[in-house]
N, C-alpha and C positions, 0 to 999 in steps of 0.2 A: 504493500500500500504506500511504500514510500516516493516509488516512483509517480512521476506527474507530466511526464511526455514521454512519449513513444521514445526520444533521442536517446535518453537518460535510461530505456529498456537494451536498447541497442550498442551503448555505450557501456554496459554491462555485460552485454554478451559478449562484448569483446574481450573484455579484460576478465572473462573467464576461461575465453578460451585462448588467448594469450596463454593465462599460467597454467592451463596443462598440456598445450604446443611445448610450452620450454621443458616438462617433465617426461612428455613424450619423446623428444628428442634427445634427451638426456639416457634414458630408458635404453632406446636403441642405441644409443654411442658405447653404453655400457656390453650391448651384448655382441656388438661388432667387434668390443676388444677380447673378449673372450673368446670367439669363435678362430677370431686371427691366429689365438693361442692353442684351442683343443682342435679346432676342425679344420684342418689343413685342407685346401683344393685342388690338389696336382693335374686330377682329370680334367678338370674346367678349365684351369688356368690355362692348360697346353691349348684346350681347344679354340681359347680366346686371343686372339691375333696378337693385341698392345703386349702383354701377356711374357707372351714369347719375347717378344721387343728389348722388353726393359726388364725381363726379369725376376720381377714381381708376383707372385698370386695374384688369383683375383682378386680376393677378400682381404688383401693391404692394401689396395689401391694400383693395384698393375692394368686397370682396363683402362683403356679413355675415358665411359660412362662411368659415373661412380656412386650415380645419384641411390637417394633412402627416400624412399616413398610410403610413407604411412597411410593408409587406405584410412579416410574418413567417409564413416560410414551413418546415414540419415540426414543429408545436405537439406533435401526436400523438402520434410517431416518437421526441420528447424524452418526453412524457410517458410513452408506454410502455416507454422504456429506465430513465428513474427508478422507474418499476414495478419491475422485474426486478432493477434492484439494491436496491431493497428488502424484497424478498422472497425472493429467492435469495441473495443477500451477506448482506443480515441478520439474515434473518427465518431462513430455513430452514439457511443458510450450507452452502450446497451450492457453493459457490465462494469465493475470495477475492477480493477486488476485484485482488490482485497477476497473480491466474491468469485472471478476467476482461481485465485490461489487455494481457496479452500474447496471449489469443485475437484481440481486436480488431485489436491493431496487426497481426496474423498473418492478418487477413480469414478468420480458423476454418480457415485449411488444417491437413489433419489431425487438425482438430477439430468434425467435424460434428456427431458425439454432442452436445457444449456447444449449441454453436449449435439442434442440437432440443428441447435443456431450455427453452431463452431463447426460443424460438418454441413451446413447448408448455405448459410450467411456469406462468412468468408471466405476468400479466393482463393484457391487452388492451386499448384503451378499442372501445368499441362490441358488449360482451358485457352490459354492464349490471354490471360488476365494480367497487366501488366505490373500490380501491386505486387502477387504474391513470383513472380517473376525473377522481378527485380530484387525482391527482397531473397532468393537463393541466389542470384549470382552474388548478393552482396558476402554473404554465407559462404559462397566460395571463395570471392577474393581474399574476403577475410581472411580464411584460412589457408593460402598460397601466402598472401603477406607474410602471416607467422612463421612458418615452415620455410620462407625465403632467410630469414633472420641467423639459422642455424646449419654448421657445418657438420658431416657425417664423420664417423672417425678415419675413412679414408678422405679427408681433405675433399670432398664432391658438395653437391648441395642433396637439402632434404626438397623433394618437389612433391605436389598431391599428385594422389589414384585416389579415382572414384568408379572403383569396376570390382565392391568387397561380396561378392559371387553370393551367397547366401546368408554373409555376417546377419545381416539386417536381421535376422529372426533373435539368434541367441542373443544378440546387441540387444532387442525388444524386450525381450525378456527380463531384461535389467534397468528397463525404462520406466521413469512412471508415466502416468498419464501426459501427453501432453494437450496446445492451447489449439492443435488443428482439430480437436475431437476424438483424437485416436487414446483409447483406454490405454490402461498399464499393462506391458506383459506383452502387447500386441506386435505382430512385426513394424521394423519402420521401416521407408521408403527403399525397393528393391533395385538389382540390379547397380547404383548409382546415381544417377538424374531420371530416374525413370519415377513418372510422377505416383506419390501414394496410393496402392491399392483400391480402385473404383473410385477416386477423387477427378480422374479425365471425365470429364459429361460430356465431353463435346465433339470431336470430331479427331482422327486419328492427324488430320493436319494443325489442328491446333495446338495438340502437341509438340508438334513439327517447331512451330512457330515458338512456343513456349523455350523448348530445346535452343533455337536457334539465336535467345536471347543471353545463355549463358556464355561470359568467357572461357569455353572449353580449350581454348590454349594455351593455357595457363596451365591447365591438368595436363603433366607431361607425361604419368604413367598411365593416362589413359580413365574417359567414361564411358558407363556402357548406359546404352538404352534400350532394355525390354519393352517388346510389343510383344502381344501373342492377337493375333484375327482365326477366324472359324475356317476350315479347311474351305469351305463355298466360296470365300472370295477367290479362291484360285481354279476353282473347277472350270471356268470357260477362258477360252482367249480373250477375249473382252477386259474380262476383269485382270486377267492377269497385266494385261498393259500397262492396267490403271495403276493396280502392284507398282511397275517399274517407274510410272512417272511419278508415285509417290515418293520411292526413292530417292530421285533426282530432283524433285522439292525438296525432300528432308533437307541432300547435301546443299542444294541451294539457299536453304537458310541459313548456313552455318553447321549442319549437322556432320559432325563427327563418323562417328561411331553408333548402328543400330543392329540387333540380332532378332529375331523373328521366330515365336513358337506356335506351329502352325494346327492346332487341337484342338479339341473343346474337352469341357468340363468332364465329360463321360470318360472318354477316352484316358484321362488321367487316374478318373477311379478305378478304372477297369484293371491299370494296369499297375494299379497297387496289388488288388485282388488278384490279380491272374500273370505276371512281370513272365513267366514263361512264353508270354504270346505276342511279350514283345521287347523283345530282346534287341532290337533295332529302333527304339523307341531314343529319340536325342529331345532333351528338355535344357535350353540355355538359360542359365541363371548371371 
């Protein structure tokens, strides 16, 4: 309740994630110097060209690349809860951050009404809405900032990945409730920039556009964005066309990086129950 503008929310989140960028990085420096010492590389090292060059293992710092990439994991999930408290706290002040705080710590029991405001109300990324948008690249640069400030123990830099393959669930697990609506316990946002679980309502290109708003060149080690559409879009020529010129939208926005799982909801149960029938069965997380 102390806060009293959105700035003073965001100014917060920075300097929270500040000090645990510097303890994560510290973290990993610590286990770089160990590995250096117990895990020798011989087979990598031969097979990596500088390597041979100069001498060095990998994992002293004998490659060219040398960078440490900490996969931060729920970009999205942060970006769309600073959405929501600045639209709904501040903007509209259909809550108070005090009345907010105490829904969260309460995982909304009793309070589901709120909890559908916050999942209805507020912006989304992956709608093509420019609040909640803006407000996860902000969440990413942020966090490239940070991670730019710190050297690895091989003398490289530490640069972001955002492609933590199925983190997001066990991550979830550890989360409490957050201000996009999403309970405690629940997964967060998949894949990387891929917008929160049935939070898209709109259209597979607005996503597109949504995506196309993030500085993804910044993420050096890479984001991934999960689609999954119903096998029907591809059954004619027609549609499949449409497929390709989505594509070549995507990259025209800006889009990096997209993988495609091409299923529906049966077919995945099926093949819990029955995995001998489909043993050719490829799910991209």
């Amino acid at each position: 309740n102390e806060f009293k503008t959105f700035e003073e929310i965001l100014t917060a989140f920075k300097i929270q994630l500040e000090h645990f960028t510097k303890y994560l990085a510290l973290y990993d420096n610590i286990i770089d110097h160990v590995q250096m010492q117990v895990v020798p590389l011989p087979l990598y090292s031969i097979l990596t060209r500088d390597c041979l060059r100069t001498g060095i293992e990998f994992n002293r710092g004998g490659a060219k690349y040398n960078t440490t990439s900490p996969l931060g994991v729920g970009p999205i999930t942060t970006g769309d809860s600073l959405a929501a408290i600045k639209k709904l706290v501040f903007k509209e002040k259909l809550i108070t951050m005090k009345e907010l705080s105490e829904v969260l710590i309460n995982n909304f029991e009793g309070k589901e009404n709120i909890r559908q405001m916050l999942l209805n109300r507020a912006p989304k990324f992956g709608n093509d809405e420019d609040i909640a948008d803006d407000l996860c690249n902000e969440v990413l640069n942020i966090y490239c900032d940070e991670l730019a400030k710190y050297k690895n123990a091989r003398s490289g830099p530490f640069v972001a990945g955002l492609y933590y393959l199925s983190a997001n669930i066990p991550f979830g697990l550890h989360t409490a409730a957050t201000p996009d609506g999403r309970k405690a316990r629940a997964a967060l946002n998949d894949g990387g920039i891929s917008p929160s679980q049935g939070r898209d309502k709109k259209s597979i290109t607005a996503v597109a556009k949504s995506v196309g708003k993030l500085d993804v060149v910044r993420v050096h080690h890479g984001a991934i964005l999960n689609q999954r559409f119903h096998p029907s879009l591809l059954e004619r020529e027609d549609k499949l066309k449409l497929f390709i010129q989505y594509i070549r939208t995507f990259m025209d926005l800006g889009g990096w990086h997209v993988q495609f799982n091409v299923l529906t909801t049966d077919i995945l149960r099926d093949a819990q129950n029955n995995p001998e029938n489909y043993r050719d069965l490829v799910i991209r997380v």
